[in-house]
PANUPA-624134 format. One record per residue: residue in one letter; x, y, z of N, C-alpha, C in turn; residue number from 1. Coordinates in Angstrom, 1 decimal. Layout:
<atoms>
{atom a,{X,Y,Z},{X,Y,Z},{X,Y,Z},NUM}
...
</atoms>
This chain:
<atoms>
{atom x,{17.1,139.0,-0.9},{16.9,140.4,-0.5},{16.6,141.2,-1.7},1}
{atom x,{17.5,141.3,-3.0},{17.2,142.2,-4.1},{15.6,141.9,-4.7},2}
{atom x,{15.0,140.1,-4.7},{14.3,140.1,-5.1},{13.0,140.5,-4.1},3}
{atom x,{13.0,141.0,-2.8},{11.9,141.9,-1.9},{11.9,143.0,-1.9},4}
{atom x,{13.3,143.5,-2.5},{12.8,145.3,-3.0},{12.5,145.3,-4.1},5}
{atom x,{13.3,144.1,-5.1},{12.1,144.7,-6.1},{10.8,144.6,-6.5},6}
{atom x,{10.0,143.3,-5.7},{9.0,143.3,-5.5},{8.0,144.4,-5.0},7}
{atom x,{8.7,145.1,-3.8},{8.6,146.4,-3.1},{7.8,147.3,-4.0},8}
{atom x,{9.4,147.6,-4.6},{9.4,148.7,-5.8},{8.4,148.4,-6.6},9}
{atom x,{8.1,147.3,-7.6},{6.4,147.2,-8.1},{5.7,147.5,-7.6},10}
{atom x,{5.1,146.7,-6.5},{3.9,147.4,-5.6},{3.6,148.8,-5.2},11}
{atom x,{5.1,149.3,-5.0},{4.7,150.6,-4.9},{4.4,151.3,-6.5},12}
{atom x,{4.6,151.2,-7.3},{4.9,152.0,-8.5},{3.0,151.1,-9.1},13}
{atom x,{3.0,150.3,-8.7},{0.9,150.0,-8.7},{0.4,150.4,-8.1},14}
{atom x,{0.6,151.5,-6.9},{0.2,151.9,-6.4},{0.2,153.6,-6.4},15}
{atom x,{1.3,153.8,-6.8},{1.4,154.9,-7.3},{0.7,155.3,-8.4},16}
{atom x,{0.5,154.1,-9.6},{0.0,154.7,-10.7},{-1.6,154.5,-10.4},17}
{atom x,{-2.0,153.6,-9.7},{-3.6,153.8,-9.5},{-4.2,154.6,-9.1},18}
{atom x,{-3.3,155.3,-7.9},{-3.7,156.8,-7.3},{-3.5,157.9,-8.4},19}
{atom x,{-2.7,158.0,-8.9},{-2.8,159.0,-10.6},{-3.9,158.4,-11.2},20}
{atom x,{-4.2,157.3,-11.4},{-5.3,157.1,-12.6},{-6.5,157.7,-11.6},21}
{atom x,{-6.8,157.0,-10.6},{-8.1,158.0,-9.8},{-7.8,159.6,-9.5},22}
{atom x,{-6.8,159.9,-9.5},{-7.1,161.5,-9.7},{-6.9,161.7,-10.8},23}
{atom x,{-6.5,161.4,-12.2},{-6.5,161.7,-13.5},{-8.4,161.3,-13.6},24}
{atom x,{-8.9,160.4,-13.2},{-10.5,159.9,-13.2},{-11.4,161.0,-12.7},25}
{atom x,{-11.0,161.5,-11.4},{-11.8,162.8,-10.7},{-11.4,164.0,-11.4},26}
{atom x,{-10.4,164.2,-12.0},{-10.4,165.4,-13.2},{-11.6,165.5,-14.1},27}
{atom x,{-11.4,164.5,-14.9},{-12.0,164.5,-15.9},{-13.4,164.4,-15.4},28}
{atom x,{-13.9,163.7,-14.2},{-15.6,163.7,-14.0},{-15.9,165.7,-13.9},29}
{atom x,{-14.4,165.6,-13.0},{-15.1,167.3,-12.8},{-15.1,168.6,-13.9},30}
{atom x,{-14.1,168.1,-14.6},{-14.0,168.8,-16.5},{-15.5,168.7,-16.4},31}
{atom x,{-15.3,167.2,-17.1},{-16.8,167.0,-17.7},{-18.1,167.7,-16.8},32}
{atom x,{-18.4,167.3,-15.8},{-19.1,168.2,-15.3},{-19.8,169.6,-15.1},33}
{atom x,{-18.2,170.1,-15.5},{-18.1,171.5,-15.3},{-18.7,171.8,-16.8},34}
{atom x,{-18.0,171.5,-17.7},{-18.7,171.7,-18.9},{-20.2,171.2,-19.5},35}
{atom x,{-20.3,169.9,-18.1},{-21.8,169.6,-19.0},{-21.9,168.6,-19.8},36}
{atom x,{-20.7,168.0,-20.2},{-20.4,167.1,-21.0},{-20.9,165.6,-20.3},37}
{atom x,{-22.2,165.2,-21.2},{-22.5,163.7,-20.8},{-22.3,162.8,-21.8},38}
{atom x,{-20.8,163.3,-22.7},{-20.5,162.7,-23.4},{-20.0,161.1,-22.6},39}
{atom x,{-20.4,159.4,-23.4},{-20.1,158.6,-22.9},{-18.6,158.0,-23.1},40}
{atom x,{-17.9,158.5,-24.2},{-16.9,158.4,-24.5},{-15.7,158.8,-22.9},41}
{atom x,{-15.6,159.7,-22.4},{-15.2,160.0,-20.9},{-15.2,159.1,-20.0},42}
{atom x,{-16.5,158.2,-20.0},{-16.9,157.2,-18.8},{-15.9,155.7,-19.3},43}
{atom x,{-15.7,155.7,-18.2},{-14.9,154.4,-18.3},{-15.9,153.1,-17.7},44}
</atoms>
């Protein structure tokens, strides 16, 4: 049992942080954007 929540708990918390990394990702396209910046260093 403890080891299916904490498996749980991982999956959720990789999932959580992927969805932060893609809206930390659409930030910065839209910064950059906004500014004009085709700097490549931003592109992942």
């Amino acid at each position: 049992m403890t080891a299916n929540n904490g498996n749980r708990l991982h999956v959720d918390m990789m999932l959580s942080s992927s969805i932060l990394l893609n809206i930390v990702h659409n930030i910065e396209e839209e910064v950059s954007s906004t500014f004009g910046c085709t700097d490549n260093k931003y592109k992942s």
